[in-house]
N, C-alpha and C positions, 0 to 999 in steps of 0.2 A: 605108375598110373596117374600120380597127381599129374605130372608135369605133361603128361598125353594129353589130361583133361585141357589143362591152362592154353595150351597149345592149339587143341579143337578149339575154344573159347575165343582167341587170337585170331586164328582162321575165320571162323565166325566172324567175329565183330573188328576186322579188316582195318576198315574206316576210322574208329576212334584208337586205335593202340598206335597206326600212323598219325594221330592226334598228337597224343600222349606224347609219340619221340620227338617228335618237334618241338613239342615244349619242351622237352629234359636236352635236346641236341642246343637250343638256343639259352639255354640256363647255363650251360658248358660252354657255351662259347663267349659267354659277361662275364662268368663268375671269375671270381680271385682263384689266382693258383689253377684254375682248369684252364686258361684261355692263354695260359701262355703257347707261344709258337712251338715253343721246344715238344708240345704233345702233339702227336700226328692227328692229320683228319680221322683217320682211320679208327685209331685207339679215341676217340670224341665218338664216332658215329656208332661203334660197339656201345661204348658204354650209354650212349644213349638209348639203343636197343636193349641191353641188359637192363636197364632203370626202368623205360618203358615196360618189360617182361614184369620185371617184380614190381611193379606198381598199378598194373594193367587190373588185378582182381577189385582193386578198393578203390579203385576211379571210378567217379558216378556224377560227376559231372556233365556227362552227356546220354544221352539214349544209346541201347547197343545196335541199335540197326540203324547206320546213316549210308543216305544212297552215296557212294566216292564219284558220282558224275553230275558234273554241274557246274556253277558258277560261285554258288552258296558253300560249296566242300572247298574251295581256293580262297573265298574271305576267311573261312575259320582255320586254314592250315594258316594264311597271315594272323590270324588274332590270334593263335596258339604260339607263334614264334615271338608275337610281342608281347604276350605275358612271359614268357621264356625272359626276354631280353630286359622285361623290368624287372624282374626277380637278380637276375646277374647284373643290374647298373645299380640297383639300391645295394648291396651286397659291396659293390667295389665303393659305394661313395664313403662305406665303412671303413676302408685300408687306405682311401683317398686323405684321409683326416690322418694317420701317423704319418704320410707324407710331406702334408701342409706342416706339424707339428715339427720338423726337423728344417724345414724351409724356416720356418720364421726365425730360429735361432745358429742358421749355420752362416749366414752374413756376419752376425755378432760375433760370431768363433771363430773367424778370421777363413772359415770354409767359402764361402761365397760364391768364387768363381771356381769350386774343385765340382765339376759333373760326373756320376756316372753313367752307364748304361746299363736300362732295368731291363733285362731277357722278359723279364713279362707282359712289362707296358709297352714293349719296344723304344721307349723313350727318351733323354736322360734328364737323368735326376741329382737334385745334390746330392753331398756325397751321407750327411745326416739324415736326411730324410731316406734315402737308399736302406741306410744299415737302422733307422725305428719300421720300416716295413719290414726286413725282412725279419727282427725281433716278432713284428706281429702276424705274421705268416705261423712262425713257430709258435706261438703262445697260439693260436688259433687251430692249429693240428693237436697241439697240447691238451686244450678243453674239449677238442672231439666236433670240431666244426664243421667236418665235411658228415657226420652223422646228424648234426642240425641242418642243414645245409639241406641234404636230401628227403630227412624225414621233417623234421618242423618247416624245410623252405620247398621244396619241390611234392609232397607226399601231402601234405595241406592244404596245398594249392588246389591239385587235382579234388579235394574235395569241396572244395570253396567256389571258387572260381570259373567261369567258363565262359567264351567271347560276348555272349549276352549281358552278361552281370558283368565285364568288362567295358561294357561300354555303356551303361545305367550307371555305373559306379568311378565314373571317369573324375571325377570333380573328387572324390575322395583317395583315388592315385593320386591325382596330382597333386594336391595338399600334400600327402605322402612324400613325393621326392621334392617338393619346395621345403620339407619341414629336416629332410634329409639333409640337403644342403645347409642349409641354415645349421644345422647339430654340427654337420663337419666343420667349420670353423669353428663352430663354441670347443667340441674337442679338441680338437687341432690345438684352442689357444691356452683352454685344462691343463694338455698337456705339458707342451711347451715355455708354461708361464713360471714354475721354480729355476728350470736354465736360464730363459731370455731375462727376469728378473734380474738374479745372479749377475748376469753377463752385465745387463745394465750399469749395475751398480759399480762391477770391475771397471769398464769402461772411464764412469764419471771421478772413481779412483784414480783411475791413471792420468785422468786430466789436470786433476785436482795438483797432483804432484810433480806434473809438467808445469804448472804455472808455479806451483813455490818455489819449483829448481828449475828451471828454464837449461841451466848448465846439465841435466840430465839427458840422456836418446831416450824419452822415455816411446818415442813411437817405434823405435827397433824392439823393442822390451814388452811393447803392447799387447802383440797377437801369439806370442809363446804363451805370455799368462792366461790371455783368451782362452787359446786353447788347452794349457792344462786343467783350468779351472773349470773348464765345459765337460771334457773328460771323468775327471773327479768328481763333479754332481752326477754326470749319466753312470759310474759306478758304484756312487753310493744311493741312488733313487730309482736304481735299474729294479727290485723287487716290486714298489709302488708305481715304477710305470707300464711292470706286467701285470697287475690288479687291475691296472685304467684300462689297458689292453684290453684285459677278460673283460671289464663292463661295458667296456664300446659295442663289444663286439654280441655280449649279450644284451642291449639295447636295441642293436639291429636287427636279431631275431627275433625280441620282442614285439618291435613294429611290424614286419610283415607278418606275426600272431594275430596283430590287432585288426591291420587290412582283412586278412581273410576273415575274421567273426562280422567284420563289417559288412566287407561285401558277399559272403555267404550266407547272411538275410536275405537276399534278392534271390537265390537259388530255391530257396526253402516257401521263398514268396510266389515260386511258381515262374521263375524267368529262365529255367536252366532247360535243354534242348532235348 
């Protein structure tokens, strides 16, 4: 009987639940980990229908009678897929930052010119920065992220948010992902500053002992050390750079927390449809 109700309900109110999927199909289609090619359209467009279903009773961000004819129902199915789509670009500039943190020190580790290919980004990527994302893929399923994700990143939204207050509150996204960027290097360089340190120091080592022994190869002898000594730090600081992990990652959440209390004053202020 519930599920006939939600359904009648659905039927009903047509027009906002095809809201609602377009924003959950465009959050699927940015976000980390969903947006890889390896997930079919198909299995994306279900689950955005299913997110829509169970999300569709506590969305109230919009009125439930909207006419679906018109000019004004095609702006808001575009402001619904662009809020979709900055919920999943702020989200990735989070895993964008252990990518940068492997770049900056795999030059150092004599990695530099080894790429791989990211199946998610379609990309490629060094070979360091490759293997601390997919560390944070895991540490980020670990802490239950795809339960943040939909409930504190997509399920807040819908009560926050809506093309109105999306676009009165534009000046405070964008602050938002300029403040985003900016964090991802400061992480990025958190992170990678005990290795590239390290490496530094190896580096001015081994020069240091090329000039007192000139009779030495210390440049064949250089990038072994490089490399095992990069090694040996990411095994003994792999626990503390899954703790950095977990805080990046709940810093990210935290901020799109703060965006919606922000701009879910403008709803409550009477801007919401």
């Amino acid at each position: 009987m519930i599920e006939e109700r939600f359904i009648n309900e659905i039927l009903t109110a047509g027009p906002v639940f095809l809201l609602i999927a377009v924003r959950a199909f465009a959050m699927i289609q940015t976000a980390p980990l969903l947006s890889s090619d390896s997930i079919p359209q198909v299995v994306r467009l279900s689950l955005s229908g299913f997110i829509a279903f169970t999300a569709f009773p506590s969305a109230y961000v919009y009125d439930s009678v909207l006419s679906p004819f018109g000019l004004s129902f095609i702006f808001l199915i575009i402001g619904e897929a662009l809020i979709g789509i900055i919920i999943g670009f702020y989200l990735s500039l989070i895993f964008a930052a252990f990518v940068t943190a492997g770049q900056f020190f795999s030059l150092q580790m004599g990695f530099g010119a080894s790429e791989t290919f990211d199946p998610l980004s379609q990309i490629e990527n060094p070979l360091m920065g490759q293997f601390l994302n997919l560390v944070a893929m895991i540490v980020f399923i670990t802490i239950d992220g795809f339960r943040e994700l939909f409930l504190g990143g997509f399920w807040r939204s819908l009560q926050s948010i809506n093309v109105m207050s999306l676009i009165s509150g534009r000046d405070t996204i964008v602050t938002m992902l300029l403040s985003g960027l900016s964090r991802l290097f400061l992480d990025a360089m958190i992170i990678s500053l005990p290795i590239l340190g390290t490496l530094f120091l190896t580096s001015l080592a081994t020069g240091l002992i090329s000039k007192a022994s000139p009779q030495i190869n210390i440049l064949s002898e250089g990038f072994p050390i490089s490399i095992m000594t990069a090694f040996i730090l990411i095994f003994a600081t792999m626990p503390f750079l899954t703790e950095a992990f977990s805080r990046v990652i709940g810093s990210g959440f935290a901020g799109l927390q703060t965006l919606y209390m922000e701009i879910g004053q403008r709803i409550i202020g009477g801007d919401g449809l």
